[in-house]
N, C-alpha and C positions, 0 to 999 in steps of 0.2 A: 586769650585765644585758645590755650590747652584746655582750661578751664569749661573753655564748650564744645570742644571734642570732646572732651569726655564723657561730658551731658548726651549728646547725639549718638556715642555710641553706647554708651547705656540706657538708652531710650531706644535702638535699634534691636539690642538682644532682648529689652522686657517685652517689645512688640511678639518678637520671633517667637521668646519661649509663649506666649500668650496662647499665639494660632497653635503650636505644639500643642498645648494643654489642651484648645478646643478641639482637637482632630480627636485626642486619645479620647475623651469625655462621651463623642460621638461612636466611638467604638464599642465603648465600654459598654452604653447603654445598648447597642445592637444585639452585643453578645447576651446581657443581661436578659433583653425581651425573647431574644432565642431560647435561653434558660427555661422560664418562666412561661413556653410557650405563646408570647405576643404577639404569632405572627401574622404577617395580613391573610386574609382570607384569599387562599387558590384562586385564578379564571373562573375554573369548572365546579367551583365549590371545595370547602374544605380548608383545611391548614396541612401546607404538604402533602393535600389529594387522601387525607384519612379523617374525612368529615368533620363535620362542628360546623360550616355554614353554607348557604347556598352559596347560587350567584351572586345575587343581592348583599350578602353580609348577616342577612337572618340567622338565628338560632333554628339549626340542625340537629340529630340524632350522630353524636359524636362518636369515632370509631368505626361506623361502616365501611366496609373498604369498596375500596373501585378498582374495578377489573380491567376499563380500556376495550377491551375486544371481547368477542366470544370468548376463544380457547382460552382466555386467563379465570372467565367466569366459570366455564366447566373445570379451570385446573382449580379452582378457588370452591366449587359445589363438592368435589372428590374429598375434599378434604371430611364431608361431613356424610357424604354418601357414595355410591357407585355410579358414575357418569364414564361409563364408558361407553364406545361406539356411538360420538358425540356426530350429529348429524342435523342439516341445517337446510334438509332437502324437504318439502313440506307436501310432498306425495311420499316419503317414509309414513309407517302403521302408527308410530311412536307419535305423530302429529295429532292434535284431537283437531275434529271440527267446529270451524268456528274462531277459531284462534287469529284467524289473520283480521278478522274486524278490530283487533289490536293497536295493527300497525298504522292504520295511520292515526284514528282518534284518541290512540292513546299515543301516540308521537315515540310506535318502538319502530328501534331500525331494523333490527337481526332475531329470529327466533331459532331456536335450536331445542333438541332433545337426545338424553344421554339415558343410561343406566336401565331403570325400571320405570317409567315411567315419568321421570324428573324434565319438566321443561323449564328454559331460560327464556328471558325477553330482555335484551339491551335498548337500554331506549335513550332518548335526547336529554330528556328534562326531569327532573326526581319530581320536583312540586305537579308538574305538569300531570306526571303519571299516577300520582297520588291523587289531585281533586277528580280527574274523571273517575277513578273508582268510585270516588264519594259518590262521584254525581249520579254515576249509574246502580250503588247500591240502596240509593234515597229512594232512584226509583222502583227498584226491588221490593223494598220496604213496606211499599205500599199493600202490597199482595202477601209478602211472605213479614212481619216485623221482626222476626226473630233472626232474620238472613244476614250472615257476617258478623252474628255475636261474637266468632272463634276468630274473626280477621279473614284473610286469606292470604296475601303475597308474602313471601319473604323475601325482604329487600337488603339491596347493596346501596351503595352510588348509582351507580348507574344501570342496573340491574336487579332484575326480579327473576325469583322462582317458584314453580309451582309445581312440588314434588306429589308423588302419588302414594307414599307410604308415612304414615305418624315419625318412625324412629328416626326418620329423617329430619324432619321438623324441630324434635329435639335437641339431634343432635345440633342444628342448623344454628341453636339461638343459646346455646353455651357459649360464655364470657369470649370477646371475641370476635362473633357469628356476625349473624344476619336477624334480624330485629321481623318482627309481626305486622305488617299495615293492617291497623282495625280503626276502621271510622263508622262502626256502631255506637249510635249515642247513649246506651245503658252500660257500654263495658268497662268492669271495674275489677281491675285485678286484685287478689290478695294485695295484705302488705310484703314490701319486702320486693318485688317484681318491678320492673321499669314500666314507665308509662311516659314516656318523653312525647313533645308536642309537635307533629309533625307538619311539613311545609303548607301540608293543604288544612284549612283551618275545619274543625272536627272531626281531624284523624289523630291517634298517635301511633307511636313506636313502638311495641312492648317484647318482653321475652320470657312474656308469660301464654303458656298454651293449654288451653284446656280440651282434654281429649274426650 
């Protein structure tokens, strides 16, 4: 009879340490994928909301950062230009014409203009905003071929800019920055330059700018 108490209760603590060892095991590896950067992919895209995937889970343009709101995008433009007397009124002079055919076919919510010239467009969808450029510089293309050899936006997460001075542009796409939408089919940067493959298919990334 002791003989199998003993049995029982040494088959009760091998169980116990057992689930102990599988709790720590699941820890471990969390922390490990953490390390290692594993992490699932953001709602809104991203790991941690500092890019690498869409919605979807696709390969993204990793490090973009995302603003959330206007004011975060103009506090995140400042960094690289003058965006001051940041304004979101679109009877302001700083507005070009034209600009609100944007909102809805390219799916922006908020448009705004700061500094010298620097305009913002927050918009819903990164891929979304990306293929209608394609789509409307294909048709550019037609007439002009050479149109958007230099790209045009410089993009966030969730934002684009479309500044009115070069040194800004520069500054824009130092390690860091905000990356080039160019979905011209001849562009080929030097070596050495990014050329990442962006959501909409025949655009990429780059942070290369030829003036």
């Amino acid at each position: 009879m002791r003989i199998q108490q003993l049995i029982t209760v040494t088959t009760a603590a091998l169980l116990a340490l057992t689930a102990v060892t599988a709790c720590g095991s699941d820890s471990e590896s969390t922390a490990l994928d953490g390390a290692l950067g594993n992490q699932a992919p953001a709602k809104n895209g991203g790991t941690d909301g500092l890019g690498g995937f869409d919605g979807n889970g696709k390969a993204g343009a990793p490090g973009l950062p995302k603003a959330g709101t206007m004011a975060k995008a103009a506090q995140i433009v400042s960094t690289y230009a003058d965006c001051s007397g940041l304004s979101t009124d679109p009877n302001d002079d700083d507005f070009f014409p034209g600009d609100e055919t944007y909102d809805q076919k390219w799916g922006v919510t908020e448009r705004g203009a700061c500094g010298k010239g620097t305009r913002i467009f927050m918009f819903k969808d990164l891929k979304t905003f990306q293929a209608r450029y394609k789509a409307e510089l294909d048709e550019d293309r037609k007439e002009s071929p050479n149109k958007g050899h230099r790209g045009k936006f410089l993009l966030g997460q969730d934002f684009a800019v479309l500044p009115d001075q070069k040194p800004v542009i520069r500054n824009a796409i130092k390690p860091g920055g905000l990356l080039i939408l160019n979905c011209h089919p001849d562009f080929n940067p030097p070596s050495g330059y990014r050329k990442d493959p962006a959501l909409a298919k025949g655009c990429v990334l780059t942070n290369y700018f030829e003036d």
